[in-house]
C-alpha positions as semicolon CSV with decimal commas, in nm:
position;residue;x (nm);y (nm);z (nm)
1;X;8,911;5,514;10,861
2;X;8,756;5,753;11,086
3;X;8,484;5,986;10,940
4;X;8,527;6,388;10,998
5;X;8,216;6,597;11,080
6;X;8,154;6,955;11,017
7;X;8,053;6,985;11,374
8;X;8,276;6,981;11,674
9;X;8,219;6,835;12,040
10;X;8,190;7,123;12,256
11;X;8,050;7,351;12,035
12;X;7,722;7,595;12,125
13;X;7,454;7,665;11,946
14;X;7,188;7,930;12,016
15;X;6,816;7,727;11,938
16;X;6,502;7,856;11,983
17;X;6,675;8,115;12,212
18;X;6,844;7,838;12,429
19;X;7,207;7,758;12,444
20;X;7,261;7,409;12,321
21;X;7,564;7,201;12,329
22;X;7,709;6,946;12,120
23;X;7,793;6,662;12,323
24;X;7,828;6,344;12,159
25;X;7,837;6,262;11,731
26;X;7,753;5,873;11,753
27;X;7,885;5,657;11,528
28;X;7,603;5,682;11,286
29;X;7,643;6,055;11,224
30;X;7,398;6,109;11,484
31;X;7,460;6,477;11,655
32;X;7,361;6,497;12,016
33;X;7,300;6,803;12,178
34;X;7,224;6,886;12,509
35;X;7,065;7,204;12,710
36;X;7,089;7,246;13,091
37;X;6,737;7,385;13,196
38;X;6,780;7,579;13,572
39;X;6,717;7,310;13,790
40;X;6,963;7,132;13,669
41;X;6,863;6,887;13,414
42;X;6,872;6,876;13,101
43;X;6,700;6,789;12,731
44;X;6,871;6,643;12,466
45;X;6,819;6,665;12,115
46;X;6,918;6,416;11,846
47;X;6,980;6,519;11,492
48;X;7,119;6,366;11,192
49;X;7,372;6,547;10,969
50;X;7,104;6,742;10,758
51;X;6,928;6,894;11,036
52;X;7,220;7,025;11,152
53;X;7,320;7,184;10,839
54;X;6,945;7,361;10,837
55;X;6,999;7,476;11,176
56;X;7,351;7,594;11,093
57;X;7,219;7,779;10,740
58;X;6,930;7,929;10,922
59;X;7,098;8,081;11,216
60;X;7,361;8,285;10,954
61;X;7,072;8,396;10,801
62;X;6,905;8,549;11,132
63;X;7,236;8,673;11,182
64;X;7,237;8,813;10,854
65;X;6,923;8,982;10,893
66;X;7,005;9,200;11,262
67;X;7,250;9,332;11,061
């Protein structure tokens, strides 16, 4: 049975005032996201499921705040 995630591939997130993307959710629940620095590589960032929520919850509330 295959597990759904809240999170899709493909999706952006705004970190730390970079854009990261979600690139790969391994089969652990493991979220992988990626940001392309200017010379063209890039850091990655693992998370688990948790994290991501917390990232998730605090960027509404920064958004919630500008307004």
């Amino acid at each position: 049975m295959k597990r759904k995630y809240n999170y899709e591939i493909g999706s952006s997130y705004n970190i730390n005032h970079k854009e990261w993307i979600l690139s790969e959710i391994t089969f652990k629940g493991i979220y992988v996201l990626h940001h392309e620095k200017i010379k063209g590589t890039y850091q990655t960032m693992r998370l688990t499921e948790s994290e991501m929520n917390n990232i998730i919850r605090t960027m509404r509330i920064f958004e919630m705040n500008k307004k």
